[in-house]
N, C-alpha and C positions, 0 to 999 in steps of 0.2 A: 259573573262575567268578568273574567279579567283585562286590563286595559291590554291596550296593544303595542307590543315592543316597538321603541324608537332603534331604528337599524342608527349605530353610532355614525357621527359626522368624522370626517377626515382632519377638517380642520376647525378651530373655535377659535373666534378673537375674541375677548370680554374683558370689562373694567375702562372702556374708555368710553368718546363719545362716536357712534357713526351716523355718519352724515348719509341718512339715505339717499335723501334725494328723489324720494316717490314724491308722488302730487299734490300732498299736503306737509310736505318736507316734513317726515317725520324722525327724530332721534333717539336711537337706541344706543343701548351698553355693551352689545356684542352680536354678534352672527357666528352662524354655525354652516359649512360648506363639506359638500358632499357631491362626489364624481364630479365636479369640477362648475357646480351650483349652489347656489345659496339655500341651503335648508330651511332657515328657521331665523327669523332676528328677533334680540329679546329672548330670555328664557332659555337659555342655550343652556346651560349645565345638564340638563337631562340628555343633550346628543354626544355627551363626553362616552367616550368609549376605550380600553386599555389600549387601542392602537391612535386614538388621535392625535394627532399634534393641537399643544393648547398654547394661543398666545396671550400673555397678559399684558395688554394694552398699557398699562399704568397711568392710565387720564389720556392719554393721547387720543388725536383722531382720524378717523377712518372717511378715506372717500371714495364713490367710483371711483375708476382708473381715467384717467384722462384721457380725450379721445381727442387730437389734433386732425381737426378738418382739413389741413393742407398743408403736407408735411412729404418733400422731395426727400423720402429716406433716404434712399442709394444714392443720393449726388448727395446728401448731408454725411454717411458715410466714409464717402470720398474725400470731403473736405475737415471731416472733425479734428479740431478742434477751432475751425477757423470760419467764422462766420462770411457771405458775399460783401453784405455791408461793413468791412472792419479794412485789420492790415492787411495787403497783399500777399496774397497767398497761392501756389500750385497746387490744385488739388492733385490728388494720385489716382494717374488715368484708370478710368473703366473698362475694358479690351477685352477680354476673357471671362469665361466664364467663372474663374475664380476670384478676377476681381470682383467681380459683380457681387459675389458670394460673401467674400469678406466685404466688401461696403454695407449688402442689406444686413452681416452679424453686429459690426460695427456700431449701427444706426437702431439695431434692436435692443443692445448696453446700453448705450445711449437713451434713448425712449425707455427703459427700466428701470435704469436711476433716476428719472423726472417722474415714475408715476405714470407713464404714458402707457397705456395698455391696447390703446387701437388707433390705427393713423390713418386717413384718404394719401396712398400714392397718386400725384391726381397728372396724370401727363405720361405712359408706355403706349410705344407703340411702332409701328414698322416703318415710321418715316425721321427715325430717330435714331440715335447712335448713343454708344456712350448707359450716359446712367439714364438714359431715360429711354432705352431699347424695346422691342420688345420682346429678346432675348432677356430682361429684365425681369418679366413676368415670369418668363420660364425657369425662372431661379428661383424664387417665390414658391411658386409651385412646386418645385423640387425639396426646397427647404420643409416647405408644410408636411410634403411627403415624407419627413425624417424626424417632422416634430421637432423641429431647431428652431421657432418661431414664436419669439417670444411676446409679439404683442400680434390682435388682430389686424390686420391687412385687407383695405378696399381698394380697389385701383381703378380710375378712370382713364379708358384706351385714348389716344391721341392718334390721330391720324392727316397729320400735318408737322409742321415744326414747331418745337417748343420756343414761344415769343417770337412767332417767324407766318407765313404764309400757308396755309392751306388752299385744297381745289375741292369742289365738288364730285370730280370724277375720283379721287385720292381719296378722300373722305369714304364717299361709297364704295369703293375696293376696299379701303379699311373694314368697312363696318362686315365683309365676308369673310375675314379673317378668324378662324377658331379661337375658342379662347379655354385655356389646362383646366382640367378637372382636378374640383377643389371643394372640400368642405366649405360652403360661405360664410358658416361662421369664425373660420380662421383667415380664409383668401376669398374675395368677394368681387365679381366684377360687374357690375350694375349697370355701367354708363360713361357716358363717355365727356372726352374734353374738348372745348372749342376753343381758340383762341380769337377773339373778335377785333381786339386792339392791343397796341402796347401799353404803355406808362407815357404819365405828362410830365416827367424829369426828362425823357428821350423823344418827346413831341413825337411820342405813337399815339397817344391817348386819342378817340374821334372823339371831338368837343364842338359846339359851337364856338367856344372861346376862341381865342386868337392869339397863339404862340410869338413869340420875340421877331421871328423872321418869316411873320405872316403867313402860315399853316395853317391847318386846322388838324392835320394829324388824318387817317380812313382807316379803314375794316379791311385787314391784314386776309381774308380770304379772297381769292382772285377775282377779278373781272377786271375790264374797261374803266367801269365811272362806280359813282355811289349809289346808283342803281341797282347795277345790275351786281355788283358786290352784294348790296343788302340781300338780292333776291336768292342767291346763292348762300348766303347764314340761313336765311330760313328756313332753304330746302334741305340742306346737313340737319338742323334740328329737327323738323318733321320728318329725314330718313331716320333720323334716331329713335324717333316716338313707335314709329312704324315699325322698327327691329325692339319695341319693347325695353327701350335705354330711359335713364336718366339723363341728364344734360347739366352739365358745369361749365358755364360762357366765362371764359377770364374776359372781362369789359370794365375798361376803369372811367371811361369819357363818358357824359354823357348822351351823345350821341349813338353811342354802339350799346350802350346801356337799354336806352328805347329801343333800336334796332333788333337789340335779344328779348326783351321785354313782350313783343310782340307775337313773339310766337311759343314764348317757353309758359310750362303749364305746372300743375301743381307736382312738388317731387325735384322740381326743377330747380339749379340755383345761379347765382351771380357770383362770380369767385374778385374780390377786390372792391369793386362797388367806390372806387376813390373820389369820383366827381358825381355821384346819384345824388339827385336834386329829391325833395319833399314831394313834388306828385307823383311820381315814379316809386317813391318808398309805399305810397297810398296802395299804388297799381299791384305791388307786387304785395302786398298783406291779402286784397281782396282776390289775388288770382292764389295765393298760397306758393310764390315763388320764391327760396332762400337767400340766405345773404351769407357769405364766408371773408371777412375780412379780416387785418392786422395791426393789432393798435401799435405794435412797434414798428412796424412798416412807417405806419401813418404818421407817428411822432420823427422818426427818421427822417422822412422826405418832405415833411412838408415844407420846411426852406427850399427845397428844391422845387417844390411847385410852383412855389412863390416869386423864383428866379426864372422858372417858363412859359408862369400865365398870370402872374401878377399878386399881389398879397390879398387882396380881395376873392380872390377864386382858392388858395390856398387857405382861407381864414373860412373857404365854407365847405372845405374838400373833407371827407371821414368823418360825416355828422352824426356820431355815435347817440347824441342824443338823441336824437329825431327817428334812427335806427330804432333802437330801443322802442321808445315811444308809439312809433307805426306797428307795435306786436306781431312784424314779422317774425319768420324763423330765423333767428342769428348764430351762424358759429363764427367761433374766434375759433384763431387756427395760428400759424407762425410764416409758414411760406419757408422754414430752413431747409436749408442751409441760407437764405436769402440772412435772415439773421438769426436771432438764439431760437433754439427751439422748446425754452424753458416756460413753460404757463405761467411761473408765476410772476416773471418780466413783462409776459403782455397784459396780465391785469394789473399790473400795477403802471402799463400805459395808458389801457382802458380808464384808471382811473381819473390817469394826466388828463385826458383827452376830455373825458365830463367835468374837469376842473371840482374833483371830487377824491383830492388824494387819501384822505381818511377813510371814506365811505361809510356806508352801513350795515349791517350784517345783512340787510335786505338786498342789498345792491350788491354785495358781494357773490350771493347767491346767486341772483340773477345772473350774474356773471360767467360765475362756475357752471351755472347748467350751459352756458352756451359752449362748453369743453367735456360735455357728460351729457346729460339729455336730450337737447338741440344735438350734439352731432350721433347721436345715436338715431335720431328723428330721421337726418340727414340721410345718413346709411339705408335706413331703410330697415333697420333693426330696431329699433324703440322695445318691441314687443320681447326681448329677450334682451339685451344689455342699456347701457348708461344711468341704471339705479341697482341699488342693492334692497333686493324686493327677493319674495322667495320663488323659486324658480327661473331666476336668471340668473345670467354667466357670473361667475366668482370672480369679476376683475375691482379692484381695488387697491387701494393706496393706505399707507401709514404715515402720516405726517406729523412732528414735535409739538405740533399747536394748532389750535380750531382757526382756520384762515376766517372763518366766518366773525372773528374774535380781536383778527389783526387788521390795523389798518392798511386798504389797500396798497398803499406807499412801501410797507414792509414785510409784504407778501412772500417777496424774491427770499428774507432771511428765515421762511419757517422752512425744515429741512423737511427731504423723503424720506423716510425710516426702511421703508419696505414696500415693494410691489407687487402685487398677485395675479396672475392673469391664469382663467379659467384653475382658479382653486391651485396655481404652480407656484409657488415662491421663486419670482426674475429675479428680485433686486433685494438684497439686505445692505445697510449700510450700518 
């Protein structure tokens, strides 16, 4: 009985380290992909075949492709090379449908050279203008239709204003709105965005706390009082359950925090999370609710919080450890164009933040999967990308040095070599 012919892979990386990233983090010397899937890790020289393409790693390492949980493509587009938080900048208006086009190309180079292979666009939708339209979607969709897409795409609809007001009657006309036919695993629409509150640098935050000029900040969706607001978040969210959505509450106060808390269910997440206190962190473990936050945001602003609600509230605001610690689901994500869109800047804020600039390769990990695993969880895709395991998606990364190896502090200086999305070489550098 003869063995059974290996049909050759397309592509082989070998001689270096990869970073799986499956469940007992395990490290192999190469991978072998095929139609746009992981074949085989380890043991790859049997799927060489006279048409593959073979890379020779030479010690380097191999990661999934990074997945930024909250990443404003098409306004990062618009603005690249210039971060919101930096110098003063005009971005170059969104109008047309060609703008639109060239910002989502823009922002897909961009995301290629970082390693970025799938991003949550998390805010399109028809109460919007600009880059965050829902003529936005439809460019998206057009693009996938051409195959000019170079990293995976989720997008949560908005159906109110971005960092602005929502209605319940608004919300529900949103939620009738069709949405393009789309391979999911390239263009994905899952769920939707709520915005509950502002930020505590602009005394939007709802907080118990007490602002400079005596606020408290409320829940950016309409009503009268805090009532009848609250009662209108809840009912948006359970219309959302009911249309079979996921839910992303931007809430950074604690107050709007609980107010979302109360009715979001597992699948569900908190986008920001800046003032979420330790039994709310408890709450949201034992209901299976996420968390998407910014450790450069965080290191950013928190002088700023500290100038709107005092240094005591700023000194317990982005409690990454307690984060951590409560075995929530965590994605780190960037918020760009808000500031860089570069992962290895926010972990090496994440680091700031646990007063853990060294780290450990243990912590480091931890880390990494909240840009790889955790937001694959997120997605709703676990089952098919954020490890290099065989029979998932071919997205990964080539990077000069094992991050697992460098101190988190010098994260930012190991370089991207190459990036792969569904077995495609995006990015050579």
């Amino acid at each position: 009985m003869t063995a059974q012919r290996i049909r050759p892979a397309d592509l082989v990386v070998h001689g270096g380290r990869v970073q799986t990233f499956d469940a007992v983090g395990t490290v192999v010397d190469g991978l072998a992909v095929r139609d746009g899937r992981i074949a085989a890790v380890e043991d790859v020289t049997g799927h060489i075949g006279p048409d593959t393409e073979v890379l020779d790693l030479a010690g380097r390492t191999v990661l999934p492709g990074i997945n930024d949980a909250h990443l404003h493509a098409t306004w990062l587009g618009a603005r690249w090379p210039h971060p919101l938080l930096g110098a003063p900048h005009e971005e170059t208006p969104v109008v047309t449908a060609e703008d639109r086009r060239a910002a989502i190309l823009r922002a897909g180079d961009v995301c290629a050279a970082l390693g970025i292979t799938s991003y949550t666009e998390p805010g399109l939708g028809p109460g919007e203008t600009g880059c965050f339209s829902a003529e936005v979607l439809d460019e998206y969709a057009a693009l996938h239709r051409e195959g000019r897409l170079r990293a995976r795409v989720t997008v949560l609809r908005l159906f109110g204003l971005l960092d602005g007001a929502s209605s319940l009657a608004g919300f529900t006309r949103g939620l009738a709105t069709p949405v393009p036919d789309a391979d999911p695993e390239w263009l994905a629409v899952p769920g939707v965005k709520i915005f509950a509150d502002g930020i505590p640098p602009m005394r939007t935050a709802w907080t118990h706390h007490c602002y400079a000029d005596g606020t408290h900040g409320a829940l950016l969706v309409d009503g009268p009082g805090d009532d009848e607001r609250a009662a209108a978040l809840a009912a948006m969210i359970s219309s959302a359950h009911d249309a079979g959505l996921v839910v992303g509450v931007h809430a950074t106060g604690e107050r709007s925090i609980e107010a979302a808390l109360e009715h979001l269910r597992a699948g569900d997440h908190i986008v920001h999370g800046d003032l979420v206190t330790p039994a709310q962190l408890r709450r949201m473990a034992s209901r299976r609710v996420g968390l998407t936050t910014q450790p450069v945001i965080a290191t950013a602003m928190r002088p700023m919080v500290a100038t709107a609600l005092g240094d005591d509230v700023a000194a317990k605001a982005w409690p990454l450890r307690d984060i951590l610690d409560a075995g929530i689901q965590l994605t780190l994500s960037s918020d760009a164009p808000v500031v860089t869109p570069d992962w290895r800047v926010h972990l090496a804020a994440a680091g700031e933040l646990l007063g853990a600039r060294g780290g450990t390769p243990e912590l480091t990990a931890r880390l990494l999967r909240c840009y790889t695993t955790e937001a694959a969880a997120q997605d709703g895709s676990a089952g098919w990308k954020g490890s290099l395991e065989p029979g998932k998606v071919a997205d990964f990364c080539v990077l000069d040095d094992d991050p697992l190896g460098v101190a988190l502090g010098d994260l930012p200086s190991v370089a991207v070599e190459l990036t792969v999305t569904g077995g495609r070489i995006v990015h050579k550098g």
